[in-house]
N, C-alpha and C positions, 0 to 999 in steps of 0.2 A: 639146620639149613642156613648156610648164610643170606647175605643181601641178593644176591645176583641168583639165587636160587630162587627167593620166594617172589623177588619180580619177574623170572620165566616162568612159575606155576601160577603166579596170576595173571599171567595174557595168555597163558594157555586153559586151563582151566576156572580157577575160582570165578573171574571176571571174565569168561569168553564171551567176545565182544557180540557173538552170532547167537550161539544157546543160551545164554546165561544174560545180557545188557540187553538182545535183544538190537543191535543198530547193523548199518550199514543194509538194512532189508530188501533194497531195490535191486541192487547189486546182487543178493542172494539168492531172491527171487527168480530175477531175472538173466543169470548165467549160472544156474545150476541144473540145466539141462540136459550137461555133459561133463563128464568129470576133468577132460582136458580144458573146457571154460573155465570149470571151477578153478580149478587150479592157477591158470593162468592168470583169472580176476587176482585170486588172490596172495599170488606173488607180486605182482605190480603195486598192489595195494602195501604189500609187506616193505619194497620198496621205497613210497612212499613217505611212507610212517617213519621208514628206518633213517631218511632221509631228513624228511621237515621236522622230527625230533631231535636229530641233532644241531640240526641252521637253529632252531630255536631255542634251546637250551644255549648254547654259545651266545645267543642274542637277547637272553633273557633278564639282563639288565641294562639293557641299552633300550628295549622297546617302553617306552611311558604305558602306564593301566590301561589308560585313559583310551588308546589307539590299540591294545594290543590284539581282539579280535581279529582286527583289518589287518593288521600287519600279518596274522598270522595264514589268513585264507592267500594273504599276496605270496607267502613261501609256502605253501602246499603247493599253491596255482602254478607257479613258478616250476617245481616238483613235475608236477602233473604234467606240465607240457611238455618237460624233457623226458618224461618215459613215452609219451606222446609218437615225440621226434625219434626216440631211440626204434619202438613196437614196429613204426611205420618203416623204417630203414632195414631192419636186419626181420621184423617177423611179422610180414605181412599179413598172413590168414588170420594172427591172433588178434591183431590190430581191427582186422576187416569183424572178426567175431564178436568184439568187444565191443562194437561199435557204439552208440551212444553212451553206455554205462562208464567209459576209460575218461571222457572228462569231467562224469556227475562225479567222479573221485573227490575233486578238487572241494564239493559239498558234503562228503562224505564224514557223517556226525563221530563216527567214531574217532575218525583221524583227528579234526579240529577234538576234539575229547578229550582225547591222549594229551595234545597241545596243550587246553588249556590246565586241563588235570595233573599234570605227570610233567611234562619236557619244561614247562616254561617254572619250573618249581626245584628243578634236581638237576646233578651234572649232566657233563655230556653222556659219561661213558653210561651210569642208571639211562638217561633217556634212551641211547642206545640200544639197550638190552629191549628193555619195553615196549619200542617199537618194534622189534623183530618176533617178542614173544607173541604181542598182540596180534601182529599182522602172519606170525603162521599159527597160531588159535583160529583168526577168520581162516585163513587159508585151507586149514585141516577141515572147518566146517563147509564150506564150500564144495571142498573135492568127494566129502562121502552122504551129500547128498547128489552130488552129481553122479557118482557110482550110484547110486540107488537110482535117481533117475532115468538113466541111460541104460542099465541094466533091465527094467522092466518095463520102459517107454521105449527102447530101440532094439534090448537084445543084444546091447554092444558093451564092450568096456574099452575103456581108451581109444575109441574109435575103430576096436577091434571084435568083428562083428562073432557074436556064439552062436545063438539062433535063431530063430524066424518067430517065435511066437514074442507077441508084444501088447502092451496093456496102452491105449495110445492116453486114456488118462492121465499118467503121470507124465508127462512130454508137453502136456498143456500148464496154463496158469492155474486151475484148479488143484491140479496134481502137485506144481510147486508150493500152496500153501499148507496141502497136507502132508508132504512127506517134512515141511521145515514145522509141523506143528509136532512131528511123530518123534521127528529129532532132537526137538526142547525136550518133548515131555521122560524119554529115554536118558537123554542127558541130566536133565536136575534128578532125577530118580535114582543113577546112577552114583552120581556125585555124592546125593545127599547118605544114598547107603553108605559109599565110603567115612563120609565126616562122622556120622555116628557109629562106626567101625572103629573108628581112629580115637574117635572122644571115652568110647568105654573101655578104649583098651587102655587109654592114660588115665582114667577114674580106676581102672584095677591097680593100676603099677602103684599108683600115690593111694590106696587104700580107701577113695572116696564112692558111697553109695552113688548110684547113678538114676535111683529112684524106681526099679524095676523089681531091686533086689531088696528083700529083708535083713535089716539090718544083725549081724551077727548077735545073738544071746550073751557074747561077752562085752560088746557094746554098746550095746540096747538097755540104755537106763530102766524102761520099765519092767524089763526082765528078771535087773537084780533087785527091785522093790519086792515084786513080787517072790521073790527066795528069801 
């Protein structure tokens, strides 16, 4: 896998910023209701990201140590109001949905993260990728708790209604922290089977015990004492 491969497998996966870091929670929380929220949060965020990682990587030796937090909330902020301006002109209802969570963006731990982790450290084109990977990792996470949500709190998907029985549980706060607690725990579980899927399958190719297995009689020192 080259470079630009294994930094989209970690904003999608290894690092999801949602399952996995654990950030951006308020956001989560609180627009995953509906899967078109979701979504729409977390495109704008992808946005974002894709955006003030590249102003800052480009700027990333002009900004002094010393100031570069500030400098950095001032081009997300910056960022943020121009999706702001964009949302409010051309897509109103999403604008009107998003409503207070589209400028908590601008605080938004993961984004400043990326910033100071990733963009203000590596070129444009890397911080490029990073941004987009990250922010549709949030994005993905977002959208399929809001399908779950909307699914058994309204009955609907994409605003597309199926049927009338509904569990009004998950439609409340309550519900958002147990389906995003149902989601981690499915997520690392998942993941983790893979990595130890992947790890014994490269301990067989390179002939190394993996600690499960008995080592072969032909290379088991105390096998040929015992002969």
């Amino acid at each position: 896998m080259n470079k630009y491969g294994k930094i989209t497998l970690n904003g999608l996966v290894t690092n999801n910023a949602t399952f996995k870091l654990v950030l951006g929670t308020c956001a989560t929380l609180g627009l995953s209701s509906s899967a078109m929220n979701g979504l729409g949060m977390g495109l704008s965020v992808t946005v974002v990201l894709l955006l003030s990682n590249v102003v800052i990587s480009l700027l990333r030796k002009l900004i002094p140590s010393t100031v570069r937090i500030p400098a950095f909330i001032v081009i997300i902020a910056t960022m943020v109001t121009l999706l702001r301006m964009f949302l409010f002109k051309f897509l109103p209802d999403l604008y009107e949905a998003m409503g207070v969570f589209l400028p908590l963006i601008v605080v938004n731990c993961m984004i400043l993260g990326r910033a100071e982790a990733f963009a203000s450290k590596q070129p444009v084109l890397d911080s490029a990728v990073d941004g987009v990977a990250t922010g549709l990792g949030f994005t993905a996470a977002l959208t399929v708790m809001g399908i779950i949500r909307e699914l058994l709190g309204n009955g609907s998907f994409f605003d597309i209604k199926l049927w009338d029985f509904t569990i009004g549980f998950f439609s409340n706060s309550a519900g958002a922290f147990f389906v995003y607690g149902i989601c981690i725990a499915l997520f690392v579980f998942i993941t983790d089977a893979v990595d130890k899927n992947i790890r014994a399958k490269r301990a067989q190719a390179l002939r190394v015990p993996t600690g499960d297995e008995p080592l072969d009689p032909v290379d088991d020192p105390t096998a040929k004492e015992e002969a």
